[in-house]
mmCIF entry with sequence, helices, sheets and N, C-alpha, C, O atoms, coordinates in Angstrom:
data_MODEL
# 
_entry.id   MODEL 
# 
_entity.id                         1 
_entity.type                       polymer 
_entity.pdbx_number_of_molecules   1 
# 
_entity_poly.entity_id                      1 
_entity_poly.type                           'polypeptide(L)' 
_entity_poly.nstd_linkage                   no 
_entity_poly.nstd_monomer                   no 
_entity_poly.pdbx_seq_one_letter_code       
;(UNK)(UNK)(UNK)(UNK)(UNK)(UNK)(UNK)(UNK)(UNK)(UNK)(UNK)(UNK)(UNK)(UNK)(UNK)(UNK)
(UNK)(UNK)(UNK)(UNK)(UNK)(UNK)(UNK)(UNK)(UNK)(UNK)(UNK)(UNK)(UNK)(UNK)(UNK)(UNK)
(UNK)(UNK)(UNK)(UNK)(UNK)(UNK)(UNK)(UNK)(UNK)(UNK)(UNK)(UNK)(UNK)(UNK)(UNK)(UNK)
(UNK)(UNK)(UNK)(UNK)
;
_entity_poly.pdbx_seq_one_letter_code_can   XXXXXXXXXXXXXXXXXXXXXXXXXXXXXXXXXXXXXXXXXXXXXXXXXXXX 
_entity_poly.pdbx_strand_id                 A 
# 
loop_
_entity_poly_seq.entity_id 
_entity_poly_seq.num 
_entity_poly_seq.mon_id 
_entity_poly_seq.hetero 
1 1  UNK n 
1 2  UNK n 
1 3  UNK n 
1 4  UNK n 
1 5  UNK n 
1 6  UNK n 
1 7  UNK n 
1 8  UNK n 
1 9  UNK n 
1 10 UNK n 
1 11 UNK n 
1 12 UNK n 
1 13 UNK n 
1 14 UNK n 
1 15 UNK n 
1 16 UNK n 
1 17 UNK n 
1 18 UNK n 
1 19 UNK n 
1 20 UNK n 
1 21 UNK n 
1 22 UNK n 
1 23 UNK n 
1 24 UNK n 
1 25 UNK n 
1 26 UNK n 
1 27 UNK n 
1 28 UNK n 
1 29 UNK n 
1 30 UNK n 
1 31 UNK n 
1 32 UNK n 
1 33 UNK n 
1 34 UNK n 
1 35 UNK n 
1 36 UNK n 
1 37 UNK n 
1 38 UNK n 
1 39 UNK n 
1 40 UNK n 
1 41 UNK n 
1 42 UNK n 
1 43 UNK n 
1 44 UNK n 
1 45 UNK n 
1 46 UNK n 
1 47 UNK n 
1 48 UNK n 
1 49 UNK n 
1 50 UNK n 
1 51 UNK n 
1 52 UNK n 
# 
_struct_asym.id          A 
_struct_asym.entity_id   1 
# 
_struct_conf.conf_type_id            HELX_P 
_struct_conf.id                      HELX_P1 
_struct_conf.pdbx_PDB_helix_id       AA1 
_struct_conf.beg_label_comp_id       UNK 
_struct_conf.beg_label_asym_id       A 
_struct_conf.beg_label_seq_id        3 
_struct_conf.pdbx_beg_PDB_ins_code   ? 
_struct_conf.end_label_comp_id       UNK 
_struct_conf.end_label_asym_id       A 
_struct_conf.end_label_seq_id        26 
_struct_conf.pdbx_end_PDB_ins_code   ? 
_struct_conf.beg_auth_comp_id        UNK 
_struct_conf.beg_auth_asym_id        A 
_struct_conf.beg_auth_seq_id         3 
_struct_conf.end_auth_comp_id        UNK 
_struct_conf.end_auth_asym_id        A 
_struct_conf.end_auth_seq_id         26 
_struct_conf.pdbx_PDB_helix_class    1 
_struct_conf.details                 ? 
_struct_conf.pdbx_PDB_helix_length   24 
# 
_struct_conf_type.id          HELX_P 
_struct_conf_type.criteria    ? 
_struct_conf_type.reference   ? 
# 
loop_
_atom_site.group_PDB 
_atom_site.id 
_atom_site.type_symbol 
_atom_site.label_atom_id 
_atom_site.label_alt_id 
_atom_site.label_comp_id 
_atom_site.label_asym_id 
_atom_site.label_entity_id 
_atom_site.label_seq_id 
_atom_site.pdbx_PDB_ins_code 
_atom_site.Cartn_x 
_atom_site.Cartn_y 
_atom_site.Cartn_z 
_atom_site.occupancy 
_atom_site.B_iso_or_equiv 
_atom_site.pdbx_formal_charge 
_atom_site.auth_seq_id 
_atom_site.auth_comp_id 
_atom_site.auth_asym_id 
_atom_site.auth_atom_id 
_atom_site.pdbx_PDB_model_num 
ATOM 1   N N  . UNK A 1 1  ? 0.839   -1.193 0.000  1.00 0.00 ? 1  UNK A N  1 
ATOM 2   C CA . UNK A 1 1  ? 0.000   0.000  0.000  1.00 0.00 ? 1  UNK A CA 1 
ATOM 3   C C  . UNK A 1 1  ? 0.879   1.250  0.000  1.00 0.00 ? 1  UNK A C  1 
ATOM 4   O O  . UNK A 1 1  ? 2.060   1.210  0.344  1.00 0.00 ? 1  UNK A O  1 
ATOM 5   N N  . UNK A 1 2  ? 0.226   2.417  -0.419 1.00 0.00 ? 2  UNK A N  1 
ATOM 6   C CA . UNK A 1 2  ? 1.225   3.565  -0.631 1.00 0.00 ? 2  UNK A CA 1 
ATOM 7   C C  . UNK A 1 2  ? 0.834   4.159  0.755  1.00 0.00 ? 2  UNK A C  1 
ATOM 8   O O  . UNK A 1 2  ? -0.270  4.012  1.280  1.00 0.00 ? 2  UNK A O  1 
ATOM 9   N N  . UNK A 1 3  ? 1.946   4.891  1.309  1.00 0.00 ? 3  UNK A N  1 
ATOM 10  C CA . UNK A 1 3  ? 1.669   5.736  2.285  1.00 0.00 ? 3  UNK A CA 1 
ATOM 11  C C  . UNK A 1 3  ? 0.367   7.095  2.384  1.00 0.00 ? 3  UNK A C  1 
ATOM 12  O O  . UNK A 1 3  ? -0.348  7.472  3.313  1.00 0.00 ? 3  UNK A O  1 
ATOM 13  N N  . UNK A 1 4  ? 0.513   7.546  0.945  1.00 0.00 ? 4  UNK A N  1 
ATOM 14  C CA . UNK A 1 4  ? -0.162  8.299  1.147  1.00 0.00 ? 4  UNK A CA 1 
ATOM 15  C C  . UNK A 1 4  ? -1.734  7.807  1.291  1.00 0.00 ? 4  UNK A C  1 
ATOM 16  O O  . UNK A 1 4  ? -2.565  8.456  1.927  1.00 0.00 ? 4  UNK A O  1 
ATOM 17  N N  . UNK A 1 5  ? -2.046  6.464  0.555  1.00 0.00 ? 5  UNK A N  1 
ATOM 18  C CA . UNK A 1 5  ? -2.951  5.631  1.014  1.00 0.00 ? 5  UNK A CA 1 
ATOM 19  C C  . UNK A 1 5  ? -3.306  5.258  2.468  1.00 0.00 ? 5  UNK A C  1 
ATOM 20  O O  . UNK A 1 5  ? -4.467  5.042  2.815  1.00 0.00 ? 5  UNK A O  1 
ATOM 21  N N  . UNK A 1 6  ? -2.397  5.204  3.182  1.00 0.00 ? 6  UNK A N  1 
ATOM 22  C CA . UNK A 1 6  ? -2.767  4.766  4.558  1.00 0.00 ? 6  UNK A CA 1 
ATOM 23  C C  . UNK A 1 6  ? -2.675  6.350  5.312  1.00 0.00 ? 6  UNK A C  1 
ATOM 24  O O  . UNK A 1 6  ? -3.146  6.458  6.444  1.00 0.00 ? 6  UNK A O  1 
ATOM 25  N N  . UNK A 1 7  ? -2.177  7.322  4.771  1.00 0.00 ? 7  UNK A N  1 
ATOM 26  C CA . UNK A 1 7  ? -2.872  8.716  5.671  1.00 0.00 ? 7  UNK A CA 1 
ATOM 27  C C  . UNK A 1 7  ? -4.111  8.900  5.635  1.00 0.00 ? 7  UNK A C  1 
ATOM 28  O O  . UNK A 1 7  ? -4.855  9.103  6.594  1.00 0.00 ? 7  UNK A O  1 
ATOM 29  N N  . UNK A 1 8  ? -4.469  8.812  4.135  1.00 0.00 ? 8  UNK A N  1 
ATOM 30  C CA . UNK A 1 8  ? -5.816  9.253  3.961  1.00 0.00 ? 8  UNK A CA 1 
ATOM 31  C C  . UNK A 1 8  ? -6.897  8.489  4.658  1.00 0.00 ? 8  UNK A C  1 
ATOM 32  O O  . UNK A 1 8  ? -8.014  8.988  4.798  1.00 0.00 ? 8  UNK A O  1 
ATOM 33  N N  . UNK A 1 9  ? -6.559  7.124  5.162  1.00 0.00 ? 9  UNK A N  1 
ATOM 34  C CA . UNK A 1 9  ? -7.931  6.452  4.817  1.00 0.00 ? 9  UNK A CA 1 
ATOM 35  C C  . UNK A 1 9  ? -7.595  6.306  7.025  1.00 0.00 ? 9  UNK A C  1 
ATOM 36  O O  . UNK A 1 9  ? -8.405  5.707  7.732  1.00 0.00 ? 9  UNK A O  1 
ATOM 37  N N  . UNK A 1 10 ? -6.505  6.881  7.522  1.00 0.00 ? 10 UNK A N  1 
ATOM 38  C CA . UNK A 1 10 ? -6.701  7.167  8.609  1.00 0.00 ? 10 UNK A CA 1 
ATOM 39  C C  . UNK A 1 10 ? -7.150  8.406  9.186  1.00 0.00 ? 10 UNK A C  1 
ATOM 40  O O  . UNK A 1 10 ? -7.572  8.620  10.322 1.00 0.00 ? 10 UNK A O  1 
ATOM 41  N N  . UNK A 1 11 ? -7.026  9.009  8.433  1.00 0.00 ? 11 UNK A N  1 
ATOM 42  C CA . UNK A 1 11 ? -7.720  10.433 8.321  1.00 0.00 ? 11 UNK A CA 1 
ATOM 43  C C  . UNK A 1 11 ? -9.222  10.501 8.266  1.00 0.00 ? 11 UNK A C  1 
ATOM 44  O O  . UNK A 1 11 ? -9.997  11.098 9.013  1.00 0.00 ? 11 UNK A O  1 
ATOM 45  N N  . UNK A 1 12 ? -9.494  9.631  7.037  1.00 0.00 ? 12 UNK A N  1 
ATOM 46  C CA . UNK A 1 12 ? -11.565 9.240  7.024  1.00 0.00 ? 12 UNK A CA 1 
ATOM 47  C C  . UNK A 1 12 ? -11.476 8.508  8.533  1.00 0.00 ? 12 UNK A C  1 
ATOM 48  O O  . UNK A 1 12 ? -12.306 8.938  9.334  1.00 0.00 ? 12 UNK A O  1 
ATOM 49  N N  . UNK A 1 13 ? -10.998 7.949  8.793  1.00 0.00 ? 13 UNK A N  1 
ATOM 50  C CA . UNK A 1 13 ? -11.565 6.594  9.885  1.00 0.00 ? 13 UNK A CA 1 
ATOM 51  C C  . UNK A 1 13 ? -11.726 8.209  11.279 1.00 0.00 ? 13 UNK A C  1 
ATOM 52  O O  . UNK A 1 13 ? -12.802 8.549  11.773 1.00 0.00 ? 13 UNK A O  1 
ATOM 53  N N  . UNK A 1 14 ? -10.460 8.838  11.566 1.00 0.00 ? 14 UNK A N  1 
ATOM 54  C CA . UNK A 1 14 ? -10.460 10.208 12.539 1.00 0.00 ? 14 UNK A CA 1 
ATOM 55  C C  . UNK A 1 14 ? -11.772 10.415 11.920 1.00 0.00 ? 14 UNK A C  1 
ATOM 56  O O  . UNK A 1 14 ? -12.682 9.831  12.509 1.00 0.00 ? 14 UNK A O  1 
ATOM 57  N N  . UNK A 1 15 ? -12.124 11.127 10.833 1.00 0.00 ? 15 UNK A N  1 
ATOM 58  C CA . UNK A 1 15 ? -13.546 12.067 10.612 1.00 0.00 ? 15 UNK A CA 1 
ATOM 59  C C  . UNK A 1 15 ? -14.668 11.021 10.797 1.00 0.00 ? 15 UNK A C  1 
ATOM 60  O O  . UNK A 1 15 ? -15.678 11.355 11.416 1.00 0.00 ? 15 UNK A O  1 
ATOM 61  N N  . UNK A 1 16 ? -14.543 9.738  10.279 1.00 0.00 ? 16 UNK A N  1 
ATOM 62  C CA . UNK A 1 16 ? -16.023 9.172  11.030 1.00 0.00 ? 16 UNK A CA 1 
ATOM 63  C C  . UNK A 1 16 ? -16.379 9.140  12.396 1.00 0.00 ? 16 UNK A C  1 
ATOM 64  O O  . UNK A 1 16 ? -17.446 9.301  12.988 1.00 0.00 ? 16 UNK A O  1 
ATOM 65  N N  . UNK A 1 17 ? -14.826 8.808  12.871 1.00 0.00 ? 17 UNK A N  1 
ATOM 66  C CA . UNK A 1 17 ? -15.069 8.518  14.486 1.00 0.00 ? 17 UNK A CA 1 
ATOM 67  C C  . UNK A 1 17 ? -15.547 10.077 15.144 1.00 0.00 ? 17 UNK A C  1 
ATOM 68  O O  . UNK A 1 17 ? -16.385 10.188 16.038 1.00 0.00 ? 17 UNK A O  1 
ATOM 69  N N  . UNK A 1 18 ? -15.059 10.858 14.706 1.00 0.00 ? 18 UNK A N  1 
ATOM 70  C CA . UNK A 1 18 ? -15.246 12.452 15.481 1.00 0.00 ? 18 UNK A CA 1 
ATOM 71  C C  . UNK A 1 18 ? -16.813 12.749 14.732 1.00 0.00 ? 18 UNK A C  1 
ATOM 72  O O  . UNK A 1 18 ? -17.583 13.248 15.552 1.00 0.00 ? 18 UNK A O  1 
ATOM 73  N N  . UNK A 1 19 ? -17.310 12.587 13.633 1.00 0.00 ? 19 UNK A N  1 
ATOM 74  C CA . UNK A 1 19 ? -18.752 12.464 13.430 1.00 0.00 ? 19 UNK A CA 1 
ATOM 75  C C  . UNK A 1 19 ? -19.372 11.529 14.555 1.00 0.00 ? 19 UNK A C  1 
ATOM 76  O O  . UNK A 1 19 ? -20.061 12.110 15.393 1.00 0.00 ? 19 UNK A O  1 
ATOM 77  N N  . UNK A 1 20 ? -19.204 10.050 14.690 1.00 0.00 ? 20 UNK A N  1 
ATOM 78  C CA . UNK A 1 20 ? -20.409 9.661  15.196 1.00 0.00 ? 20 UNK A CA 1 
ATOM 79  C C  . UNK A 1 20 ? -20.234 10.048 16.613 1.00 0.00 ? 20 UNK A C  1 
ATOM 80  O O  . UNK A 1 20 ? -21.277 10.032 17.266 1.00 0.00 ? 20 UNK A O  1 
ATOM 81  N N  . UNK A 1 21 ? -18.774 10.514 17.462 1.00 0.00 ? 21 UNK A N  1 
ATOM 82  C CA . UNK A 1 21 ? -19.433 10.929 18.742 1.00 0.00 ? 21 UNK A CA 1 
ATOM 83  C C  . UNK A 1 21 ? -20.197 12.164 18.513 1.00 0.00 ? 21 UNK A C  1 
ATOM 84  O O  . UNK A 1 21 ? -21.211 12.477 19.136 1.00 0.00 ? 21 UNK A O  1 
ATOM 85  N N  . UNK A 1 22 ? -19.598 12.893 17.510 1.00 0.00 ? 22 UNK A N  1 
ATOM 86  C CA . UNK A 1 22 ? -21.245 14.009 17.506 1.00 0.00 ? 22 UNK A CA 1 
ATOM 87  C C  . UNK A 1 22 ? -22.276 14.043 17.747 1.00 0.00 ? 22 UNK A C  1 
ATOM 88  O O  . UNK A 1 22 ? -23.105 14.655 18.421 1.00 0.00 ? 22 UNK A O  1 
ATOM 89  N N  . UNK A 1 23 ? -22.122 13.045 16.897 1.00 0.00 ? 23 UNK A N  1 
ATOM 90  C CA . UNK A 1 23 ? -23.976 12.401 16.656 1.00 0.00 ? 23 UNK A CA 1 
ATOM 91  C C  . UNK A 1 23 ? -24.482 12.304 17.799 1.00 0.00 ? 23 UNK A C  1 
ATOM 92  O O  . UNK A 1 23 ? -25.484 12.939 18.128 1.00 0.00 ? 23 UNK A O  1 
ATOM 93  N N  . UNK A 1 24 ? -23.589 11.145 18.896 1.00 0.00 ? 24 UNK A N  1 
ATOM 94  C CA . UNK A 1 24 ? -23.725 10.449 19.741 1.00 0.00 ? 24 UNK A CA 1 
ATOM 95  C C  . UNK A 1 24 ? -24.354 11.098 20.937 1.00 0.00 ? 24 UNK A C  1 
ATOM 96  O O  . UNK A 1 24 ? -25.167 10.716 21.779 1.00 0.00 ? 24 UNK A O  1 
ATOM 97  N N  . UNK A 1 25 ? -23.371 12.760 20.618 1.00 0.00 ? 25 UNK A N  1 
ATOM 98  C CA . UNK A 1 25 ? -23.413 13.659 22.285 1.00 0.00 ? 25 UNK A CA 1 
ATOM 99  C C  . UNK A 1 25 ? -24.553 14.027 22.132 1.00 0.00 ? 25 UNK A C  1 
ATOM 100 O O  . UNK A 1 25 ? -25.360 13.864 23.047 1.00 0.00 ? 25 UNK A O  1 
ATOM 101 N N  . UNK A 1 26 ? -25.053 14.823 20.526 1.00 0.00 ? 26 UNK A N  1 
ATOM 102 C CA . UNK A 1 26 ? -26.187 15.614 20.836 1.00 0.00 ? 26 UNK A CA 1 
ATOM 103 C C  . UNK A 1 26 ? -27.338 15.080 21.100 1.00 0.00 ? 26 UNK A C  1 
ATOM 104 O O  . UNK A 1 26 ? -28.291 15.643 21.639 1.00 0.00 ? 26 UNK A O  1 
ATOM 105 N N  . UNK A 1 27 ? -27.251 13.500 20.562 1.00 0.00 ? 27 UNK A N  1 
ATOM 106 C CA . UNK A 1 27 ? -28.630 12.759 20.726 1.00 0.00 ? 27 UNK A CA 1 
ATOM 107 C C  . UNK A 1 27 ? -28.658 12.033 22.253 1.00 0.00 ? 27 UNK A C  1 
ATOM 108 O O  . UNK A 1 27 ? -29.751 11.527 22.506 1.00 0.00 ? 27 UNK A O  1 
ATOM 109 N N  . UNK A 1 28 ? -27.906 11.934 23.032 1.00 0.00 ? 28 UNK A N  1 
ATOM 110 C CA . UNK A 1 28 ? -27.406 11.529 24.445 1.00 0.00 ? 28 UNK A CA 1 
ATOM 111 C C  . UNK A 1 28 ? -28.457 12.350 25.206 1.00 0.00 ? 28 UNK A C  1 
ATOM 112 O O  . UNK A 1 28 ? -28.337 13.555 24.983 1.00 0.00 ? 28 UNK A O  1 
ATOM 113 N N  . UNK A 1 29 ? -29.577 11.988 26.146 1.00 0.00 ? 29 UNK A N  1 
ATOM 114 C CA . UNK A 1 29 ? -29.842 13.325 27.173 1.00 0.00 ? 29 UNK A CA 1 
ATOM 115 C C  . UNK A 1 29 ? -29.101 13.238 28.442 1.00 0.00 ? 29 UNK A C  1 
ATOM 116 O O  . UNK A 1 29 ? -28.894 12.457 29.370 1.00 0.00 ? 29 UNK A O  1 
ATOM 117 N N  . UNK A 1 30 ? -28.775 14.531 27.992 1.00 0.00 ? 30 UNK A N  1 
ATOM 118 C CA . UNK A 1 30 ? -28.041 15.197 29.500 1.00 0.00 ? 30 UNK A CA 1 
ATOM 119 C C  . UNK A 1 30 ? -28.621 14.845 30.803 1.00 0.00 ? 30 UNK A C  1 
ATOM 120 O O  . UNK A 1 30 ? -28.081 14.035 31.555 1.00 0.00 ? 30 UNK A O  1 
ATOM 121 N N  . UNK A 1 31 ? -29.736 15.462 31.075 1.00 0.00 ? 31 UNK A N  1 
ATOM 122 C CA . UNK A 1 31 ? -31.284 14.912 32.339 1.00 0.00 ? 31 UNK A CA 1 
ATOM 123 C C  . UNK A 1 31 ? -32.426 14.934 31.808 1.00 0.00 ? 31 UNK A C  1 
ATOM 124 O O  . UNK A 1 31 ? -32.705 14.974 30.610 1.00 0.00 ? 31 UNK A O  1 
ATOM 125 N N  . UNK A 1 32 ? -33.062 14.908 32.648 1.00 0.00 ? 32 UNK A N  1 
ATOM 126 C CA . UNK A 1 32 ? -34.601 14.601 32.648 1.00 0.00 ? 32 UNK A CA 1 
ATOM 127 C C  . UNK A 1 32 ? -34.647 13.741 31.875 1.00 0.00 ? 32 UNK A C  1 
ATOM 128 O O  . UNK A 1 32 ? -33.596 13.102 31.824 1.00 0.00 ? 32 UNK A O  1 
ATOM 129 N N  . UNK A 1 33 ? -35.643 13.315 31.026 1.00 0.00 ? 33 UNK A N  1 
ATOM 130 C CA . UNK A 1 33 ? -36.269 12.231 30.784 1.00 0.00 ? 33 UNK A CA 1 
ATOM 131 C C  . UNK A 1 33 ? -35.152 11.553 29.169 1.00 0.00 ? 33 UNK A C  1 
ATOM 132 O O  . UNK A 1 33 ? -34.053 12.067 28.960 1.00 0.00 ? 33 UNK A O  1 
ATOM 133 N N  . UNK A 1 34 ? -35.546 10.733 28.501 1.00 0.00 ? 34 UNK A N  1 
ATOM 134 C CA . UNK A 1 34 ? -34.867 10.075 27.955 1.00 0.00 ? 34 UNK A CA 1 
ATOM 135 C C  . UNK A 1 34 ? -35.433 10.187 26.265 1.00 0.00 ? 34 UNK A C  1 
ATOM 136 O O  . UNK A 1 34 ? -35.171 9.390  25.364 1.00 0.00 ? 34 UNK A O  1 
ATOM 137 N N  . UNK A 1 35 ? -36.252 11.392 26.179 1.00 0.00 ? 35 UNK A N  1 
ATOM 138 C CA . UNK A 1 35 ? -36.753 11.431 25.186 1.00 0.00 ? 35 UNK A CA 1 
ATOM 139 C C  . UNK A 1 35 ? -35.722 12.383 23.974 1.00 0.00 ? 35 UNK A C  1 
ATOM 140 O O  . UNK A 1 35 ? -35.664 12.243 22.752 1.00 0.00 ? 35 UNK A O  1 
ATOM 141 N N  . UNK A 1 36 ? -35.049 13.276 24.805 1.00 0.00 ? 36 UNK A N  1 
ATOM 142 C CA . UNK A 1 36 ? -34.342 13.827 24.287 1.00 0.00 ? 36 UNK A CA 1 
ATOM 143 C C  . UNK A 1 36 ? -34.744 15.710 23.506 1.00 0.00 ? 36 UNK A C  1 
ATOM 144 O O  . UNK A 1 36 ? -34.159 16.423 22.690 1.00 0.00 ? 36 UNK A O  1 
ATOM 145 N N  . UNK A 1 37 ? -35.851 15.833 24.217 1.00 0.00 ? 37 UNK A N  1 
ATOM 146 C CA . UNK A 1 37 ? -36.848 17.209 23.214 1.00 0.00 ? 37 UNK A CA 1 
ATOM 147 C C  . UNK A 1 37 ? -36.398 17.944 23.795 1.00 0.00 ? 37 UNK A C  1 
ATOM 148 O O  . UNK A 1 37 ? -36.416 18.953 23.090 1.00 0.00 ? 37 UNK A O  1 
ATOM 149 N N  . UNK A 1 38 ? -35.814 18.235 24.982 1.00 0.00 ? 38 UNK A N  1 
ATOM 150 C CA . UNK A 1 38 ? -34.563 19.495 25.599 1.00 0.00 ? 38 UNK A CA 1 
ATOM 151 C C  . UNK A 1 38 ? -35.699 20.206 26.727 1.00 0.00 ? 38 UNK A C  1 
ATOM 152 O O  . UNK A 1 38 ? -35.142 20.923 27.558 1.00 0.00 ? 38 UNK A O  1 
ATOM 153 N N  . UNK A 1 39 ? -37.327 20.093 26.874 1.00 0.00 ? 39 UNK A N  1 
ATOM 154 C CA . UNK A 1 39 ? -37.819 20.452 27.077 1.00 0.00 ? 39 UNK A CA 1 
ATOM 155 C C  . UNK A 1 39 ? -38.069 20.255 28.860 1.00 0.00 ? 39 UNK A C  1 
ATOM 156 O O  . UNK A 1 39 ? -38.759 20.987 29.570 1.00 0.00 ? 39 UNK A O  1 
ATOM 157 N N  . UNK A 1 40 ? -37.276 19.038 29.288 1.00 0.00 ? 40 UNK A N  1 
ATOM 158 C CA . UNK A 1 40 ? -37.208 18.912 30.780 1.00 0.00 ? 40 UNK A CA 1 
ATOM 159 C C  . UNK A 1 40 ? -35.854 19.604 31.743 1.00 0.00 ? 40 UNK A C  1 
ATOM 160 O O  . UNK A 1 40 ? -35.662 19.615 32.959 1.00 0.00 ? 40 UNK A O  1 
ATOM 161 N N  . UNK A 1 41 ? -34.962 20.217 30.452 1.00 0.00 ? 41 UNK A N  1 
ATOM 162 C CA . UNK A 1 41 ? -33.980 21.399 31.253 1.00 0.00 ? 41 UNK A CA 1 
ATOM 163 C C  . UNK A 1 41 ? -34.352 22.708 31.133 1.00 0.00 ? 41 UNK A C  1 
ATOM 164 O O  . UNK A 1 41 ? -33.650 23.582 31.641 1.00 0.00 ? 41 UNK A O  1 
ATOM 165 N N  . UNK A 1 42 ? -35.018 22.884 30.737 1.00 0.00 ? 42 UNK A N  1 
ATOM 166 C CA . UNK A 1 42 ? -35.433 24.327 30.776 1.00 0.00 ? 42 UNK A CA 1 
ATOM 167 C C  . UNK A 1 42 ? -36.177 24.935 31.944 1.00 0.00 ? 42 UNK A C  1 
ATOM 168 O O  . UNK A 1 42 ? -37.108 24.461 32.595 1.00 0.00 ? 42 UNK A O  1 
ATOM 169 N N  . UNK A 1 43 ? -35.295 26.573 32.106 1.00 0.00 ? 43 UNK A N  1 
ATOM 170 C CA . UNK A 1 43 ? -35.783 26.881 33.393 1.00 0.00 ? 43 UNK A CA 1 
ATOM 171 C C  . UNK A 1 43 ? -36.549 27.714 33.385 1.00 0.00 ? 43 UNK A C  1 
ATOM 172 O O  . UNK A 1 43 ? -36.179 28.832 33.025 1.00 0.00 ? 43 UNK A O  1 
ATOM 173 N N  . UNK A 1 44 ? -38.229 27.437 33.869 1.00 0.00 ? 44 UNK A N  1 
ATOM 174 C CA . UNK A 1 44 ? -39.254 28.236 33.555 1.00 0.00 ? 44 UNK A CA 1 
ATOM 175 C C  . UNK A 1 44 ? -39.630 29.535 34.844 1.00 0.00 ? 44 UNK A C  1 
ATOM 176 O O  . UNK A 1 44 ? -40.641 30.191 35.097 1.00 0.00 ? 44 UNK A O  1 
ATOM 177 N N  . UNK A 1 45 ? -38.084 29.460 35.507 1.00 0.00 ? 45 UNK A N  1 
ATOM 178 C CA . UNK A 1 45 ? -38.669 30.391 37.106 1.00 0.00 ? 45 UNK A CA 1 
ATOM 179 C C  . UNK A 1 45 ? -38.684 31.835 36.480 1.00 0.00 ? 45 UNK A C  1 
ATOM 180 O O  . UNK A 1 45 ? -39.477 32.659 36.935 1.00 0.00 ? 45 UNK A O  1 
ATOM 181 N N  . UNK A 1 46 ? -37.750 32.204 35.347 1.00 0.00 ? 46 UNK A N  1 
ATOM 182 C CA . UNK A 1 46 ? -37.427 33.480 35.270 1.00 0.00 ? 46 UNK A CA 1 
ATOM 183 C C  . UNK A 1 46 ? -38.469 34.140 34.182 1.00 0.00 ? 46 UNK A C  1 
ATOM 184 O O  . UNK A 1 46 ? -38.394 35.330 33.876 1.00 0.00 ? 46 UNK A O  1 
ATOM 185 N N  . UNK A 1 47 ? -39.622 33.084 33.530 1.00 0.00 ? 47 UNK A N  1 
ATOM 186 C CA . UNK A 1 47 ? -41.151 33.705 32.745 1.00 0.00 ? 47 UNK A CA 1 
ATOM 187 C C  . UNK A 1 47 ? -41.721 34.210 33.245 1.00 0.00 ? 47 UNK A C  1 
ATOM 188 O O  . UNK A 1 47 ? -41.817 33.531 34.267 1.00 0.00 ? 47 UNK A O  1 
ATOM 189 N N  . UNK A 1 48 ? -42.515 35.334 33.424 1.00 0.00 ? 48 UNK A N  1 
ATOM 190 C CA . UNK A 1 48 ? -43.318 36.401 33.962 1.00 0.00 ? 48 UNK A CA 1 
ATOM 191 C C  . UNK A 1 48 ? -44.649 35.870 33.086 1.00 0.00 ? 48 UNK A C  1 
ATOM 192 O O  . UNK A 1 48 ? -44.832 36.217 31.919 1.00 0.00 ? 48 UNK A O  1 
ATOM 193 N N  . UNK A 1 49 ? -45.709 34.822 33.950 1.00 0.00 ? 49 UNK A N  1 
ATOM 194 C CA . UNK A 1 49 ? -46.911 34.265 33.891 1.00 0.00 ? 49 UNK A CA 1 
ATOM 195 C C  . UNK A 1 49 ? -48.145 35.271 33.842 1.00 0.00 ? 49 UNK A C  1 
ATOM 196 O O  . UNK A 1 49 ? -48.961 35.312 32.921 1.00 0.00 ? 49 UNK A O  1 
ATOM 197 N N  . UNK A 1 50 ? -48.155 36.185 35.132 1.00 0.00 ? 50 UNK A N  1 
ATOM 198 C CA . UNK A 1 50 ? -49.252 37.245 34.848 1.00 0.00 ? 50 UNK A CA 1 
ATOM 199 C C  . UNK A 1 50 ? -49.601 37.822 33.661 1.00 0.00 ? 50 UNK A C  1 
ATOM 200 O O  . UNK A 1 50 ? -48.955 38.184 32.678 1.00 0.00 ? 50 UNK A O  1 
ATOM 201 N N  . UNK A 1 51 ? -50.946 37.834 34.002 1.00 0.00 ? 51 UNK A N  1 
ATOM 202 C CA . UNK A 1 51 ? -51.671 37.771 32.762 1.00 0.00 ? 51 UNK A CA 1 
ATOM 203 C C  . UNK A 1 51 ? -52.370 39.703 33.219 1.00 0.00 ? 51 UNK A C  1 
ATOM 204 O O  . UNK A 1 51 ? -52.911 40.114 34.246 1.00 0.00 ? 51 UNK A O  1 
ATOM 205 N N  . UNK A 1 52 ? -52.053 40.332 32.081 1.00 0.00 ? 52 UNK A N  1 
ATOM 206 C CA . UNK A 1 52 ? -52.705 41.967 32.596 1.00 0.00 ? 52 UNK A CA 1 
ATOM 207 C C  . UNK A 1 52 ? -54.132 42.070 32.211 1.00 0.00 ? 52 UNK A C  1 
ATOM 208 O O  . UNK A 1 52 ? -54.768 43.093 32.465 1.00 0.00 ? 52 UNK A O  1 
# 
């Protein structure tokens, strides 16, 4: 095999691997529930509810 053959194709293997933890982190939930909609970290103390 040529060298420059084995940079490149270690180079794709680096960019898949650094893609799928991407993938991996953003679809991962952090807390709350396991659905992943972002909607159980959100902090609703600082909304001003009153209604005028």
């Amino acid at each position: 095999m040529d060298l420059q053959l084995i940079i490149v194709i270690i180079l794709f293997l680096g960019a898949l691997f650094y893609m799928g933890r991407l993938i991996y982190r953003s679809l991962k939930s952090k807390k709350g529930c396991a659905s992943g909609c972002g909607k159980c970290g959100v902090d609703f103390s600082k909304i001003d509810t009153k209604k005028n």
